[in-house]
mmCIF file of the N, C-alpha and C atoms, coordinates in Angstrom:
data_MODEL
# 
_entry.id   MODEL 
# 
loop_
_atom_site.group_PDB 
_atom_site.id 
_atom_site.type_symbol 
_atom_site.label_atom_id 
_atom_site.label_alt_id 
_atom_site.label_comp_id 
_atom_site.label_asym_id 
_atom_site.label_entity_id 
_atom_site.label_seq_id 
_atom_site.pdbx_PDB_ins_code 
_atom_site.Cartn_x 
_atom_site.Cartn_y 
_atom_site.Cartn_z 
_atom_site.occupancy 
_atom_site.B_iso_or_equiv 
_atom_site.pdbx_formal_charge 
_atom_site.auth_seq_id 
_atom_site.auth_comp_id 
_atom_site.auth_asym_id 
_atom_site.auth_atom_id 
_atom_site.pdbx_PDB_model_num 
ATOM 1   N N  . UNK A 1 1  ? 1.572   -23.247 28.969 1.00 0.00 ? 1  UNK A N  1 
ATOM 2   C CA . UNK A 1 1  ? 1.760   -22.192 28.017 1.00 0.00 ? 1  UNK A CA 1 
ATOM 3   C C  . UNK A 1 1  ? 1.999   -22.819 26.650 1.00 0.00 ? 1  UNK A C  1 
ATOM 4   N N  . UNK A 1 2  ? 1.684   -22.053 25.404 1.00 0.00 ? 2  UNK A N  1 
ATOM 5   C CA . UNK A 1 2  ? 1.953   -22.576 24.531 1.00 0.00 ? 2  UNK A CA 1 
ATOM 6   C C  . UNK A 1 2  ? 2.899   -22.086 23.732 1.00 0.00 ? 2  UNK A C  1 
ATOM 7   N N  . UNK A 1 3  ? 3.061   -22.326 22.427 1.00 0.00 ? 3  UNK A N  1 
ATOM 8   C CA . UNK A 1 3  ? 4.077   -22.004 21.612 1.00 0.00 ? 3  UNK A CA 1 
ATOM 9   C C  . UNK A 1 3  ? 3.585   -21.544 20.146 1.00 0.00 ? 3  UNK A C  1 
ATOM 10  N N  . UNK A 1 4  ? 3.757   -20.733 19.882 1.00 0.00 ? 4  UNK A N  1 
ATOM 11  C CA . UNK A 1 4  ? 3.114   -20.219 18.446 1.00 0.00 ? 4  UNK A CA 1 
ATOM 12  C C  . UNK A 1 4  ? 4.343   -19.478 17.660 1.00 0.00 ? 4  UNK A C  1 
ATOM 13  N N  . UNK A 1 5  ? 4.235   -19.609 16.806 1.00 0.00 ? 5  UNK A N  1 
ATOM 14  C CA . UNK A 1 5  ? 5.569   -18.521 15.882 1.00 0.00 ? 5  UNK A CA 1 
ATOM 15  C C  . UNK A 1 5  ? 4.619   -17.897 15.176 1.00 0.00 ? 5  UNK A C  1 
ATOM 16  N N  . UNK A 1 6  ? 4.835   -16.459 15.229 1.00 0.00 ? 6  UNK A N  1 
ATOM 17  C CA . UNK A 1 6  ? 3.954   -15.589 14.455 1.00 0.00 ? 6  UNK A CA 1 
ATOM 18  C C  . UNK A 1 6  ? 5.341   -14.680 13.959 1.00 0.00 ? 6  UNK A C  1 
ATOM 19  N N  . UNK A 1 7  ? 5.070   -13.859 13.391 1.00 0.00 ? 7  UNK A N  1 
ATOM 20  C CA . UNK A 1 7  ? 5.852   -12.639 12.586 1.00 0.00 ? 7  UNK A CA 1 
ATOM 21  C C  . UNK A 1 7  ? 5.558   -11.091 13.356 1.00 0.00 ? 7  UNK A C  1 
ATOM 22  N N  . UNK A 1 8  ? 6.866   -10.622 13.604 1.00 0.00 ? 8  UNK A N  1 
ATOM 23  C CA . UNK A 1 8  ? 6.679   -9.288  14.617 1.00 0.00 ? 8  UNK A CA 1 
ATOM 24  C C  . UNK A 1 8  ? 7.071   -8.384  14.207 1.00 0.00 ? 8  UNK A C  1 
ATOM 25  N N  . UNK A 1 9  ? 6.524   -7.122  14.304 1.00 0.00 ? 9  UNK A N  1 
ATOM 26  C CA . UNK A 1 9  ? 6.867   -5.823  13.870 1.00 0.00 ? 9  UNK A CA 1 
ATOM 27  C C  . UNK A 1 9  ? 7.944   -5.459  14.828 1.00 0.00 ? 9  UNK A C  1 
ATOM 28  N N  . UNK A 1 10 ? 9.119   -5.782  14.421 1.00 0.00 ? 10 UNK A N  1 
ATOM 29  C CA . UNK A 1 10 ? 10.436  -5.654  15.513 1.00 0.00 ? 10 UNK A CA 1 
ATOM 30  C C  . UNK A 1 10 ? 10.468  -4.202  15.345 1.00 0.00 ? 10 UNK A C  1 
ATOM 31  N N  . UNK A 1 11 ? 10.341  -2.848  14.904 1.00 0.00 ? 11 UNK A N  1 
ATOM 32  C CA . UNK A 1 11 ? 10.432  -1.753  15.656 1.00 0.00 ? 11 UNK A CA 1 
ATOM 33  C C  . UNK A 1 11 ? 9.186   -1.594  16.266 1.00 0.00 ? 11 UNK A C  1 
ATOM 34  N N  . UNK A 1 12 ? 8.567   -2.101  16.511 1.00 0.00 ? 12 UNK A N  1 
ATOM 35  C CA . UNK A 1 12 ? 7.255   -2.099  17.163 1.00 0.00 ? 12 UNK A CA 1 
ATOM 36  C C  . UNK A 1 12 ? 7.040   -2.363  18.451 1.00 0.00 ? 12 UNK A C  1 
ATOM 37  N N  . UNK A 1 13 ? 7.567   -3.722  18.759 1.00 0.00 ? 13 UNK A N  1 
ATOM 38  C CA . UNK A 1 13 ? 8.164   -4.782  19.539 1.00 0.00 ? 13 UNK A CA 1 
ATOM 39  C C  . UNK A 1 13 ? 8.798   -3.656  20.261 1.00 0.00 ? 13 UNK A C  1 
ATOM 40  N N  . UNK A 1 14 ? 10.454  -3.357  20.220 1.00 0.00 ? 14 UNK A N  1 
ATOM 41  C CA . UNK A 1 14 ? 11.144  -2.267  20.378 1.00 0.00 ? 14 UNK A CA 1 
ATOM 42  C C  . UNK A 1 14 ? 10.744  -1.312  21.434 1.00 0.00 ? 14 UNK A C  1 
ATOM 43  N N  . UNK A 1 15 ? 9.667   -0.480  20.877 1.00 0.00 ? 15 UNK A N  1 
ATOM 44  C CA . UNK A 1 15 ? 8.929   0.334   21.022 1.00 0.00 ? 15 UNK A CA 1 
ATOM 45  C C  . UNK A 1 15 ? 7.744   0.172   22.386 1.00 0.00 ? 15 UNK A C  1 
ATOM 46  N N  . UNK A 1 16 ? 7.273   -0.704  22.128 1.00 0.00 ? 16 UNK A N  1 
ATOM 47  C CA . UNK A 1 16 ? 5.833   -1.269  23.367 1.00 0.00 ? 16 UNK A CA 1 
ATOM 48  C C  . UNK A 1 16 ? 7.510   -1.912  24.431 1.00 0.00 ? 16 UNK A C  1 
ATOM 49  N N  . UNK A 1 17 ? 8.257   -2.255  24.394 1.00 0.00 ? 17 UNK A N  1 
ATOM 50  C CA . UNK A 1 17 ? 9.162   -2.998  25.459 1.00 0.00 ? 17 UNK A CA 1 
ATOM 51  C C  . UNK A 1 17 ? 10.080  -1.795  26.244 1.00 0.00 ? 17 UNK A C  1 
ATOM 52  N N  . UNK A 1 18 ? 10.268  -0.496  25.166 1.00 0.00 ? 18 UNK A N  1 
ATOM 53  C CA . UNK A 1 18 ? 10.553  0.363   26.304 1.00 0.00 ? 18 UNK A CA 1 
ATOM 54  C C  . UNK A 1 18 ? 9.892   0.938   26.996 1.00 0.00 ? 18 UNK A C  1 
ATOM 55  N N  . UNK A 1 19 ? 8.373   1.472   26.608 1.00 0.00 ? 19 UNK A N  1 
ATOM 56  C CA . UNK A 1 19 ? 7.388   2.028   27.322 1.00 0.00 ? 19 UNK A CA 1 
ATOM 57  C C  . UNK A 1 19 ? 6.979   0.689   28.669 1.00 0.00 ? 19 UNK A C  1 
ATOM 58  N N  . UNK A 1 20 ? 7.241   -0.430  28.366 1.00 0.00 ? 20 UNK A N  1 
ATOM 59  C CA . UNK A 1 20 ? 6.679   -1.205  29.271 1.00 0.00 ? 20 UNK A CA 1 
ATOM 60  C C  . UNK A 1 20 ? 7.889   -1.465  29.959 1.00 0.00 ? 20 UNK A C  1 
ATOM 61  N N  . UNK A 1 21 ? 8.856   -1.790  29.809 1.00 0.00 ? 21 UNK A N  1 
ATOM 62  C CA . UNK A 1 21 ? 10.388  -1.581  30.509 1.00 0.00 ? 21 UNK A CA 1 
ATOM 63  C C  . UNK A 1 21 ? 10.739  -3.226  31.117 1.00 0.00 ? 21 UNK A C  1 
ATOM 64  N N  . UNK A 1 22 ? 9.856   -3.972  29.683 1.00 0.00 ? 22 UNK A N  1 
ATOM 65  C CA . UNK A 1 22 ? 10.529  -5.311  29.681 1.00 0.00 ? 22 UNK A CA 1 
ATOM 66  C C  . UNK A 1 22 ? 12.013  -5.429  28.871 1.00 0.00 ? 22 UNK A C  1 
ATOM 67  N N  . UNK A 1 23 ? 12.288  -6.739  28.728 1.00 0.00 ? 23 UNK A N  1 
ATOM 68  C CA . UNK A 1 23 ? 13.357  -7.365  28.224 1.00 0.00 ? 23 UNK A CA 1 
ATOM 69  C C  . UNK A 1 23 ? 13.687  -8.093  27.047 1.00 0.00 ? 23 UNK A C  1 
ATOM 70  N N  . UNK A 1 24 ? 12.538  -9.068  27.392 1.00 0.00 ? 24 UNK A N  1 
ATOM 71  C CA . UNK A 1 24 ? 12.584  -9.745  26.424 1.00 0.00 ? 24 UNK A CA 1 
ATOM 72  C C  . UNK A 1 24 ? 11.392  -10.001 25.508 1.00 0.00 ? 24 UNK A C  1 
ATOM 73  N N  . UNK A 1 25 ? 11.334  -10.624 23.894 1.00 0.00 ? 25 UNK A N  1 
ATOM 74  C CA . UNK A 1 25 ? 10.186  -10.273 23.062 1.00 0.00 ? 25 UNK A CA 1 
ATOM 75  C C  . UNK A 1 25 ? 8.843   -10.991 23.922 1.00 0.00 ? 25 UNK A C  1 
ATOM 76  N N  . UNK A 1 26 ? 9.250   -12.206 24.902 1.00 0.00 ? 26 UNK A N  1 
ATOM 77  C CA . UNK A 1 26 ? 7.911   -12.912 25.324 1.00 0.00 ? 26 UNK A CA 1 
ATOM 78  C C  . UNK A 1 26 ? 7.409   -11.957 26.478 1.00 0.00 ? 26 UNK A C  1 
ATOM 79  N N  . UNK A 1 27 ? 8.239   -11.206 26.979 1.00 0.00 ? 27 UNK A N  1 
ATOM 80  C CA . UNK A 1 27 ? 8.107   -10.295 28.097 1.00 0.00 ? 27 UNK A CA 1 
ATOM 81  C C  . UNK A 1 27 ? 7.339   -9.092  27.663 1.00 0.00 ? 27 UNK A C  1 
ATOM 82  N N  . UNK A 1 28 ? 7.739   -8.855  26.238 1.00 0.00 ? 28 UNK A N  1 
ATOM 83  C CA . UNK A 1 28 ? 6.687   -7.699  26.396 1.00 0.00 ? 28 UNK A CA 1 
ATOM 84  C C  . UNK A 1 28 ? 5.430   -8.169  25.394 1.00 0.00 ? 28 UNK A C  1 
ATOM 85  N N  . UNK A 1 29 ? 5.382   -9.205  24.840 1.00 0.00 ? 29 UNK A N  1 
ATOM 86  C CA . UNK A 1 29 ? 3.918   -9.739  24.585 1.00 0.00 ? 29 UNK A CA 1 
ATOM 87  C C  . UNK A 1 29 ? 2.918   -9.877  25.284 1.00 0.00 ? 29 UNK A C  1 
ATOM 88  N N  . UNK A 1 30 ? 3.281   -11.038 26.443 1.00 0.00 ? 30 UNK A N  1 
ATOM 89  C CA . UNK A 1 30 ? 2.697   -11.279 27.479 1.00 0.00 ? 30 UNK A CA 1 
ATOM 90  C C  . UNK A 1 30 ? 1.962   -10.388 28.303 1.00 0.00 ? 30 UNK A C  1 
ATOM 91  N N  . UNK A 1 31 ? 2.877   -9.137  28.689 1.00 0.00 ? 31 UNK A N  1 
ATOM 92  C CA . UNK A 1 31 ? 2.519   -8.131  29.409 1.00 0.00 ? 31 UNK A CA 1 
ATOM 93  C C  . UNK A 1 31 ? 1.528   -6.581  28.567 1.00 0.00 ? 31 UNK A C  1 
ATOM 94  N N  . UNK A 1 32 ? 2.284   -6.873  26.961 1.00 0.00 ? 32 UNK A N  1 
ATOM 95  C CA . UNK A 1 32 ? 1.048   -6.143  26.194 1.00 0.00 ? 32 UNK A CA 1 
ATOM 96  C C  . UNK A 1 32 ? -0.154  -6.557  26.168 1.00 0.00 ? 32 UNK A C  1 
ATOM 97  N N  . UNK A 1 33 ? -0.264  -8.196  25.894 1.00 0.00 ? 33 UNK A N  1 
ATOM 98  C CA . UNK A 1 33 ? -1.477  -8.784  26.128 1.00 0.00 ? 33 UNK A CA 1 
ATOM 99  C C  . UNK A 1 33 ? -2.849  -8.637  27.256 1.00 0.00 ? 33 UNK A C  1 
ATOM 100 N N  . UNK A 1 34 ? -1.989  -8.552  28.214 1.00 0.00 ? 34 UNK A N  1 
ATOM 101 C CA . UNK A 1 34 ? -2.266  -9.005  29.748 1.00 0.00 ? 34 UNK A CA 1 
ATOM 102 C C  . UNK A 1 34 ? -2.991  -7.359  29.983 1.00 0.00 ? 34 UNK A C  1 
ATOM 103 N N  . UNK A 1 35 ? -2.202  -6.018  29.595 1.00 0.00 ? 35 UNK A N  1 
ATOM 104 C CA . UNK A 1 35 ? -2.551  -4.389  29.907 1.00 0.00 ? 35 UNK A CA 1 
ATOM 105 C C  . UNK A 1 35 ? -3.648  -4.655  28.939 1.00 0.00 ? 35 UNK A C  1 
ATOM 106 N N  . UNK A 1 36 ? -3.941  -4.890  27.728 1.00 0.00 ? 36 UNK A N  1 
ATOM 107 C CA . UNK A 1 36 ? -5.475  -4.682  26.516 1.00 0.00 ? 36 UNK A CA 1 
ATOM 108 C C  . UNK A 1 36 ? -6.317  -5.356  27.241 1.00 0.00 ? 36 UNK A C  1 
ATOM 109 N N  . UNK A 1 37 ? -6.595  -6.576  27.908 1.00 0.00 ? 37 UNK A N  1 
ATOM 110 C CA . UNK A 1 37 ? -7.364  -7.142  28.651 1.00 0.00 ? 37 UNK A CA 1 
ATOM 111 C C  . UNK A 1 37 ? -7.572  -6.781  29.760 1.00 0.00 ? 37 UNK A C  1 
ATOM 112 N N  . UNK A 1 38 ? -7.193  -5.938  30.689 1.00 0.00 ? 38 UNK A N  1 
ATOM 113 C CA . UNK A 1 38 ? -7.059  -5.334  31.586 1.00 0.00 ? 38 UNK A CA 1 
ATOM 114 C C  . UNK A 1 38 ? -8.051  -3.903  31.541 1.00 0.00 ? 38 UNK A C  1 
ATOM 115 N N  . UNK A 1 39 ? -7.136  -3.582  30.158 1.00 0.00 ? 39 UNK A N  1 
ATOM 116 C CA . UNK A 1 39 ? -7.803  -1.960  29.862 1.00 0.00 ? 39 UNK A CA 1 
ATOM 117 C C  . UNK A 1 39 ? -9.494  -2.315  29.329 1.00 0.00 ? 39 UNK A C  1 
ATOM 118 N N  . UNK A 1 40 ? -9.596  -3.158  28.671 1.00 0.00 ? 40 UNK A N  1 
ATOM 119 C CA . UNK A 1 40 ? -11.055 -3.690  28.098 1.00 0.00 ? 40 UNK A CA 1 
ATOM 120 C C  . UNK A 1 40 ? -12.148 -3.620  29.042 1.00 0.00 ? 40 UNK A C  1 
ATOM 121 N N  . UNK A 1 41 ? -11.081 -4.853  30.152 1.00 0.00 ? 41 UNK A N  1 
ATOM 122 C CA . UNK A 1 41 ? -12.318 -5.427  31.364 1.00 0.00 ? 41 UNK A CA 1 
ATOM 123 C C  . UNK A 1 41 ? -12.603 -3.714  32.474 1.00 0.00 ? 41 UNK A C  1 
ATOM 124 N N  . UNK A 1 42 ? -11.662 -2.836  32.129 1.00 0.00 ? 42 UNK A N  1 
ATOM 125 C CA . UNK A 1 42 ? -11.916 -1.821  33.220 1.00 0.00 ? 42 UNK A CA 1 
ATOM 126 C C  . UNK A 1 42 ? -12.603 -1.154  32.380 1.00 0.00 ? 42 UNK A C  1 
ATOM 127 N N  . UNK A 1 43 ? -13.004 -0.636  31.183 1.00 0.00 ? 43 UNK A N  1 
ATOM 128 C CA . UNK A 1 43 ? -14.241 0.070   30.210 1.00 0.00 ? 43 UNK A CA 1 
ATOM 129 C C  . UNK A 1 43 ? -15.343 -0.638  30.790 1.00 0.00 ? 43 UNK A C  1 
ATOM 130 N N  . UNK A 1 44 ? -14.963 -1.973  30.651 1.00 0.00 ? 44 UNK A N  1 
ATOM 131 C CA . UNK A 1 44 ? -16.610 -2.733  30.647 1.00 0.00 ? 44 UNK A CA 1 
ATOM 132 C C  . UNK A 1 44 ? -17.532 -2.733  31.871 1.00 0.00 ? 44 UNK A C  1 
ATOM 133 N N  . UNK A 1 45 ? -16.377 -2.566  32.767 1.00 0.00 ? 45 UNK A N  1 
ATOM 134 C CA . UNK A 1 45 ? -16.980 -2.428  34.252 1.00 0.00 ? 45 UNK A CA 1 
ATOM 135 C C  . UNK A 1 45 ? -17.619 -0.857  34.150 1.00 0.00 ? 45 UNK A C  1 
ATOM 136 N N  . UNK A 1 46 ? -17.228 0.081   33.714 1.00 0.00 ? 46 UNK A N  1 
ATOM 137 C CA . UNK A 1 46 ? -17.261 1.389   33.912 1.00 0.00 ? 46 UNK A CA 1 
ATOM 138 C C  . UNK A 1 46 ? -18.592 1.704   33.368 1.00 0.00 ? 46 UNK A C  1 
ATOM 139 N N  . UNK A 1 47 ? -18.733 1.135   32.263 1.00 0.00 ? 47 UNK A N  1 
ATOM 140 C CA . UNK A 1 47 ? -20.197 1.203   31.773 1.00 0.00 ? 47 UNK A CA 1 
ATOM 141 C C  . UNK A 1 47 ? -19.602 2.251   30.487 1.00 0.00 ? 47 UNK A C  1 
ATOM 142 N N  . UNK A 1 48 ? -21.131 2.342   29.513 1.00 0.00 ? 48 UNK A N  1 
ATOM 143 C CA . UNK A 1 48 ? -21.140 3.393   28.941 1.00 0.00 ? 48 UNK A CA 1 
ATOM 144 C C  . UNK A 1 48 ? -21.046 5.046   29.289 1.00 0.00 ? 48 UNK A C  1 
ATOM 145 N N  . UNK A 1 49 ? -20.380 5.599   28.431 1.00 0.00 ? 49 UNK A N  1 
ATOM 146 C CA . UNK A 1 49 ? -20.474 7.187   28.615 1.00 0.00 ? 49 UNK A CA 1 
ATOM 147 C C  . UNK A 1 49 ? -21.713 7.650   28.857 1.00 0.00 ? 49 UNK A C  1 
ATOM 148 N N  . UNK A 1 50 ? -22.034 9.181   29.776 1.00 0.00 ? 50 UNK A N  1 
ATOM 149 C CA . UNK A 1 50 ? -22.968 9.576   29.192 1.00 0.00 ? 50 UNK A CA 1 
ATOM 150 C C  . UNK A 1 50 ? -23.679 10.080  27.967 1.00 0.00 ? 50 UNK A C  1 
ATOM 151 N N  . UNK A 1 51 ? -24.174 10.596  27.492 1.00 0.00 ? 51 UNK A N  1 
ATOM 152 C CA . UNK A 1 51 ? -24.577 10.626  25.804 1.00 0.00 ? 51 UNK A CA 1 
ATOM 153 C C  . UNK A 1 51 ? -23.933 11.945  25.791 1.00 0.00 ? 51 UNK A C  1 
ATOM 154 N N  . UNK A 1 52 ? -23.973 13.095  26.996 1.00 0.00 ? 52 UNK A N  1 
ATOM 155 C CA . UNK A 1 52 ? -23.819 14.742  26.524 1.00 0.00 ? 52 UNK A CA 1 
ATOM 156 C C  . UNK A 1 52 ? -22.391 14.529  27.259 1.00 0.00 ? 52 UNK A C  1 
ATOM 157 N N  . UNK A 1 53 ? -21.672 13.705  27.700 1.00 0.00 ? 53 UNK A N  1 
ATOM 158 C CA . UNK A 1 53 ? -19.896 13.803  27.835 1.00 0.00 ? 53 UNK A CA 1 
ATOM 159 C C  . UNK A 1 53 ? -19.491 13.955  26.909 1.00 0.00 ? 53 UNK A C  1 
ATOM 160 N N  . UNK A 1 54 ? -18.822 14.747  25.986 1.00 0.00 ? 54 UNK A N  1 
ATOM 161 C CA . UNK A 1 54 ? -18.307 14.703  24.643 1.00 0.00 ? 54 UNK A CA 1 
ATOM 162 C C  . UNK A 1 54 ? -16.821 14.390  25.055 1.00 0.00 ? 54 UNK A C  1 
ATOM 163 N N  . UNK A 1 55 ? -15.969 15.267  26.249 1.00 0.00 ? 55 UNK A N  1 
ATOM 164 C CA . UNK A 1 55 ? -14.958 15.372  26.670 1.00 0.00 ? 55 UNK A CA 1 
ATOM 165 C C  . UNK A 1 55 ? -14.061 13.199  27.052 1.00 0.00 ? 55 UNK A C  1 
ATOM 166 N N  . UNK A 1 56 ? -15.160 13.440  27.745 1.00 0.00 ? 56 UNK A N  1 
ATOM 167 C CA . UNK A 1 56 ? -14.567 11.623  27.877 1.00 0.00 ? 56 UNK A CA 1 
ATOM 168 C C  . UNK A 1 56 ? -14.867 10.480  27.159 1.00 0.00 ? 56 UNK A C  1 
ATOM 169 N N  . UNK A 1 57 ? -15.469 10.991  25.860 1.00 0.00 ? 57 UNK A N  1 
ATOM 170 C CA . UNK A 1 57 ? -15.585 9.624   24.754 1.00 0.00 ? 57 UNK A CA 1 
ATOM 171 C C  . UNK A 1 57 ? -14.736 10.267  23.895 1.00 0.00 ? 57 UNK A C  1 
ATOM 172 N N  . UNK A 1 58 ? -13.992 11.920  24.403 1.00 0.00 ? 58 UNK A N  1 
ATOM 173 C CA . UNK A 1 58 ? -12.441 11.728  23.118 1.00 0.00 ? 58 UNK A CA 1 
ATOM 174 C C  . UNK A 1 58 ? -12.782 12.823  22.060 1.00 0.00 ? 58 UNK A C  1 
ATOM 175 N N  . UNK A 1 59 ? -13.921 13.555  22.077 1.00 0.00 ? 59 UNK A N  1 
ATOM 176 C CA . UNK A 1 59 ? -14.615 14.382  20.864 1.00 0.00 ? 59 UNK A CA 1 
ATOM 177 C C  . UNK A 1 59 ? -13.787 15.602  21.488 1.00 0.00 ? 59 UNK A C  1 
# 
């Protein structure tokens, strides 16, 4: 693993760690990280919408 110092939106932080019901700031990075890559790779599998779904691309 590595080590990086970046700058955090601590009510932000805050915020993504209670919805995720971690602890600590690496705890809920890691695990924010880990759900966007997750959520990505399960779109990509899914394929594109159909063109006349309006309802499930969000319109």
């Amino acid at each position: 693993m590595s080590r990086t110092v970046i700058d955090l939106d601590d009510t932000l932080v805050a915020e993504v760690a209670q919805v995720l019901g971690t602890c600590t700031v690496e705890q809920t990075v890691n695990t924010a990280l880990r759900q966007v890559l997750e959520t990505r790779r399960l779109y990509a599998a899914a394929g594109p919408y159909p063109s006349g779904d309006r309802a499930a691309q969000g319109r």
